[in-house]
N, C-alpha and C positions, 0 to 999 in steps of 0.2 A: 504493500500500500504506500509508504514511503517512497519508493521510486517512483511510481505513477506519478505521486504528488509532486517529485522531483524533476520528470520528465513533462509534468505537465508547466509546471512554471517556468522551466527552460523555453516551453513553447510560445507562452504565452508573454514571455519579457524579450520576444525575437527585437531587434534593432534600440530598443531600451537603454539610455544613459543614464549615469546617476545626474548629469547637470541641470535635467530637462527638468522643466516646471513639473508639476502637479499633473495640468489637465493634461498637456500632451503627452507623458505617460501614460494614463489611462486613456487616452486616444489609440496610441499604437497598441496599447495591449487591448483594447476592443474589436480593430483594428486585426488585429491577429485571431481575436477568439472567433470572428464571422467568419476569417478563412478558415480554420479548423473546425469550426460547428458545420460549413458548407462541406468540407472536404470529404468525411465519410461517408454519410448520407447521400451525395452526386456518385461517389466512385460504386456504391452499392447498388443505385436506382443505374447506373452503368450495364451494370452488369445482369441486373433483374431482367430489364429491357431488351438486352441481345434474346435472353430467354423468352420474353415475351412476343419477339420478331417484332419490336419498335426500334427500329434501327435507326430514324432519325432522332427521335427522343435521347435515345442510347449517347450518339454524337454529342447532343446537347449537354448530355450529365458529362460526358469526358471532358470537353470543352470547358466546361466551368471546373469542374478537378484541376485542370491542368490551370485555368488560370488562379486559383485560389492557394496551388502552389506557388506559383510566378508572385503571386502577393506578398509570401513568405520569405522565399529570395529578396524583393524588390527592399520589403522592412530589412531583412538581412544585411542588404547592402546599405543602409541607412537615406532609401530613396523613399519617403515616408508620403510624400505627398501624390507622388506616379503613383504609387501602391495604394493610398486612399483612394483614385482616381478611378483606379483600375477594377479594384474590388466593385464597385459603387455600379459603375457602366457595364461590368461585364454581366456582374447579377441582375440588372435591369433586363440588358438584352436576352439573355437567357431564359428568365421566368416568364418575359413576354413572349417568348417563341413557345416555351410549353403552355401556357394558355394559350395561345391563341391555336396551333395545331392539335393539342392535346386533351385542351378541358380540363389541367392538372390542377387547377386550382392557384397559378402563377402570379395572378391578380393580388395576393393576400401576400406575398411575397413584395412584390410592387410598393405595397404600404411599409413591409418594413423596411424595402430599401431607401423609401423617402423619410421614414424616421431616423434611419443614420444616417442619410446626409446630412440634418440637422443635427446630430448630434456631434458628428466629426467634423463640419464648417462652421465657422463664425459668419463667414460670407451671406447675407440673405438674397444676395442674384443668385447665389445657386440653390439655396432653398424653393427659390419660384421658380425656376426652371424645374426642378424635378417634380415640384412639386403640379406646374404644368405637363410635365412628361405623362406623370402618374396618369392625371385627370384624362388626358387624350387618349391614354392608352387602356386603361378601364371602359372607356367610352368606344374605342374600338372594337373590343371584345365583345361588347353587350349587342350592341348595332351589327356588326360583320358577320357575313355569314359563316357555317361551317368550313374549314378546308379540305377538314380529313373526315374519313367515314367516321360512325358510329363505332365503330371494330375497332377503331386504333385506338379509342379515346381510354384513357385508365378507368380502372375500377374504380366506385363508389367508394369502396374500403379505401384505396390511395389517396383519393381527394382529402375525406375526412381527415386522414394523416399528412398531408400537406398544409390544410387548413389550420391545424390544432398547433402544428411546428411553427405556423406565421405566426399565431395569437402569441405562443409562448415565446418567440423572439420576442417580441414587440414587448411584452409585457417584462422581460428578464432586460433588453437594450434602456427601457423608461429606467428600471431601477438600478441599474446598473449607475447611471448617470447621476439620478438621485441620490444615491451613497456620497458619486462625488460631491455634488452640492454639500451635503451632509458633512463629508469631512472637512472641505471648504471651509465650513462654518464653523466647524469645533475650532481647527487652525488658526482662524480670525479670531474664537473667542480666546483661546490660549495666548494669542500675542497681543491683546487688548489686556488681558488680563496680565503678561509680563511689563506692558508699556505703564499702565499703574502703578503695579510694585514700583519702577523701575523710576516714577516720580516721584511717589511716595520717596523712597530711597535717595533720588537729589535734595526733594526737600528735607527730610532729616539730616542732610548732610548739609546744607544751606546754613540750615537753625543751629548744629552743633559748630558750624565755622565761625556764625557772629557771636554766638553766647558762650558757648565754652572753650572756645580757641581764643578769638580775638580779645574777649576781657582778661584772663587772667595774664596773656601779654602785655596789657598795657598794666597791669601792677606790678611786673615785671620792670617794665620800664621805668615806673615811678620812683622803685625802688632803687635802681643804677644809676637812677639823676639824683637821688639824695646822697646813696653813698659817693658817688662823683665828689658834688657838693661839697660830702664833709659835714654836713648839719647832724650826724648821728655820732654821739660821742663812743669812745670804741667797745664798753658795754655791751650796748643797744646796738651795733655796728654789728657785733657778732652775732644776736639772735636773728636779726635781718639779713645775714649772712644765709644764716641755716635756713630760714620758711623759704629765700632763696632758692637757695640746693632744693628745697623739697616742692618748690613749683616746677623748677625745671625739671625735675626728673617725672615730675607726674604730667606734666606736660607732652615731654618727651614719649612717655608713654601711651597718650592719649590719642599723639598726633601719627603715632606708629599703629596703631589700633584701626584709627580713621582711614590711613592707608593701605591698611591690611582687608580693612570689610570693600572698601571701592576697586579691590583689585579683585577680590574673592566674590564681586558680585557683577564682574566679566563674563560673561556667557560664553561657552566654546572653551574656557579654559580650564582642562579638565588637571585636578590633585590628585596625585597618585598615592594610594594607601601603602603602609610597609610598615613591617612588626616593631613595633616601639616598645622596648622595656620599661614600664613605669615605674617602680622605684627611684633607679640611679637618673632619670628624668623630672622628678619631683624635686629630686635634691640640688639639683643645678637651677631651677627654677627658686629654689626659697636662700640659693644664696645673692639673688639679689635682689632681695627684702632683708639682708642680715642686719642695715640700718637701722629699718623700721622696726624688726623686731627688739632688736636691743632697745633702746628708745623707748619702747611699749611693754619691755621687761617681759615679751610672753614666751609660754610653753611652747614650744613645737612635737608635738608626737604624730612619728612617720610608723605606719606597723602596717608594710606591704609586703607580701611572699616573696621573697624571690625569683628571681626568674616570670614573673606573671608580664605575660604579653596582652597587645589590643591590636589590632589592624585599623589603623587612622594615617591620614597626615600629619607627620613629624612637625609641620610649621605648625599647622591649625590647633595641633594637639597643645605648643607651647603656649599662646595666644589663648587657649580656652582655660589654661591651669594657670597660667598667668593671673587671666582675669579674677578669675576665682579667689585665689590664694590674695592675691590683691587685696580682695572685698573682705576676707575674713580677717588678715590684719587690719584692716582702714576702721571695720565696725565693731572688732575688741576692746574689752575696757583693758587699762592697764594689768600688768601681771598677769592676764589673762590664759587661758588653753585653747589650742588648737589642735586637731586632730586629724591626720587624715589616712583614712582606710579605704580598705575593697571588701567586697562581693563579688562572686559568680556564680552564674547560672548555666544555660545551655547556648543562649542568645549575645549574654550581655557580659561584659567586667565592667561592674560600678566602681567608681572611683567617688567617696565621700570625706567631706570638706568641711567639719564642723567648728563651729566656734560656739566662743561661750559668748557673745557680743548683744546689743542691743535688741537683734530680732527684727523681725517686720511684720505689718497687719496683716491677717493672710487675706484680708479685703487685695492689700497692694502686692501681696506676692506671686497672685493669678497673672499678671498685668506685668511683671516686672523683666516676662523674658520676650514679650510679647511690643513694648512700647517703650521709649527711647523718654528712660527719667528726667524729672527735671534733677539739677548738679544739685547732687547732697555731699553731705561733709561727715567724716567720721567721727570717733569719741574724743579725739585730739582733732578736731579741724583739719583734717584731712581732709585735701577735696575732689570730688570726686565727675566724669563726665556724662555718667548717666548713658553711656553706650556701649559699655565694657557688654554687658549680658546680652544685649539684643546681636550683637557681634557672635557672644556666645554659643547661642541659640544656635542663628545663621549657620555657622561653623559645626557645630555636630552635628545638625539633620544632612548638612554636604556630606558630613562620615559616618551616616545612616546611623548618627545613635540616637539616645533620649536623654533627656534633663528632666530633672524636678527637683525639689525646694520645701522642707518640713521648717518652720519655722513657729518659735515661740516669743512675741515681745518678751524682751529684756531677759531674755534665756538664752537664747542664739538662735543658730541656722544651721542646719545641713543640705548643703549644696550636693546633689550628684549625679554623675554625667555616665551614662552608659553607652559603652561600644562596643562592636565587634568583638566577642571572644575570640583569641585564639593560644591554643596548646603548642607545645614544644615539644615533643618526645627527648629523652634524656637530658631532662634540664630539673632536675628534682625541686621542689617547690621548697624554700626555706624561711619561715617566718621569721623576721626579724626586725625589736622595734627601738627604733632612735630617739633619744631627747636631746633638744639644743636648745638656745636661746640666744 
């Protein structure tokens, strides 16, 4: 069954490029199905006929066999339009020669030749021309007399099977087309639907340039015109030093973030997933928070197995524990714990992020991975751009995993991000758990 299906599609994607639009696509492969739907059925009604001593009939069905191959070469050789051309006038001529000497029922044929040529021309002069063809030559048949005896004409049983084969082209060519419309449409709504996001997404990027880029540079600035100055004696000089140091580095980080979602929401450019050991990845990650955490005097407990792998992007995967770990020192109280652990299942390796920090309503925590915050500040004025997580978000569903969020006001949060499991054969699992500060 497989082959058939294999050798049918071969057949029916004859002269087919990947460059071609949409419709002419399913032009040529319509295109191809008429010659192959005409091909058997003429080469049989061939040979029926010799037996039946209709041997001009017989001619006729060869004749249209042999051109409905010619149509397949003609696609073949990427001559698309000779080959619509061909298909269209030869099946005309033909069904009108068997109605008219025959009685075969040709006539109903006639109609679907004139519904594909509207379906494979945009042209409407040729629509009226065939569409004239039709009507003259309908009108012939009716009007004209007999050519051939009674004796030659087919059997009642043929007719009816001629007839039933025109309705069911007709009826299979309408919907044929209609599918395309159909997908047409999905298409249009799919890229209507990305050109949204895809504002949506300027604008948030807009609103986070004027309000959480562009202001805290200019206190930035303020700040380098007084120390310039000299108006801060060297006391006050050195804690303005430091909230210094700690805008630009949050800054810095902000505007790497900013950069990292506008590139990561380029279409066509696809991340390539590959086995990332979490552990010794976490640890190189919280040593640049060792600042903050000293600073904030807190606990850090790592207690991941060794060797535990995930299948993500190595960049995205930094950028999402980044952010994280970020959020759980910014919203720690002093002296605080942080903890971060795993789970696994069959699907996922959660990776969880707990603090003991302030919390969130779970009114705002539905909403938090969903919607671009407004800049909050942490337990030391810490501040923050309120993009980190919707980044987040972005970033794992790209590496087919999940996020969710338990949180308790003035308790804390558990952040965790689930991803692709994956195993290691002889890589033995070794729990082992670190404290630092």
């Amino acid at each position: 069954m497989n082959y058939i299906q294999r050798y049918w599609n071969i057949l029916k994607d004859i002269g087919t490029r990947p460059d071609m639009s949409y419709v002419n696509l399913k032009r040529i492969q319509m295109v191809n199905l008429i010659a192959i739907l005409c091909l058997l059925p003429t080469l049989c009604f061939f040979i029926l006929n010799i037996i039946d001593q209709r041997y001009l009939l017989s001619m006729i069905n060869l004749s249209n066999t042999i051109c409905s191959i010619s149509v397949l070469f003609l696609q073949y050789d990427g001559k698309h339009n000779f080959a619509k051309a061909m298909l269209l006038i030869s099946n005309f001529l033909f069904f009108l020669l068997g109605a008219m000497l025959f009685k075969n029922g040709g006539e109903y044929f006639l109609l679907c030749t004139l519904i594909a040529s509207m379906l494979l021309y945009d042209d409407r002069r040729i629509h009226i021309v065939f569409c004239l063809a039709t009507t003259a030559s309908i009108a012939l048949l009716y009007f004209s007399p007999a050519i051939v005896p009674v004796a030659q004409r087919v059997p009642k049983l043929r007719l009816i099977f001629n007839i039933s084969n025109a309705l069911a082209f007709i009826v299979i060519a309408v919907n044929f087309f209609l599918q395309i419309i159909y997908n047409n449409m999905k298409k249009i709504e799919e890229q209507r639907r990305k050109l949204e996001s895809m504002n949506r997404d300027k604008e948030k990027i807009f609103s986070i340039v004027a309000h959480d880029i562009k202001s805290p540079f200019a206190n930035l600035e303020s700040l380098v015109l007084m120390l310039r100055d000299q108006i801060l004696n060297n006391n006050i000089a050195k804690e303005y030093i430091h909230q210094l140091y700690q805008q630009i580095v949050h800054q810095n980080q902000a505007l790497d973030d900013f950069l990292q979602w506008g590139s990561s929401s380029m279409r066509g450019i696809t991340s390539p997933a590959t086995l990332i050991v979490i552990e010794p990845l976490i640890r190189d990650i919280m040593l640049l928070f060792a600042d903050q955490i000293q600073t904030k005097q807190l606990k850090i407990e790592i207690e991941i197995p060794q060797g535990t792998y995930i299948l993500a992007n190595r960049d995205h995967m930094i950028i999402i524990l980044r952010n994280l770990i970020s959020n759980a020192i910014k919203f720690s109280y002093v002296a605080g714990k942080i903890s971060i652990y795993c789970s696994k299942d069959e699907t996922y390796t959660r990776i969880h992020i707990q603090d003991e920090g302030i919390g969130i309503n779970p009114s705002k925590s539905a909403l938090l991975f969903n919607v671009i915050q407004r800049k909050s500040f942490g337990t030391e004025d810490e501040p923050g751009s309120g993009l980190g997580l919707v980044l987040c978000k972005d970033l794992i569903e790209r590496n087919k995993g999940v996020v969710d969020i338990q949180s308790i006001p003035n308790k804390g949060s558990i952040f965790t991000v689930g991803l692709p499991s994956h195993t290691v054969k002889d890589n033995p699992l070794k729990k082992e758990a670190q404290t630092c500060c």
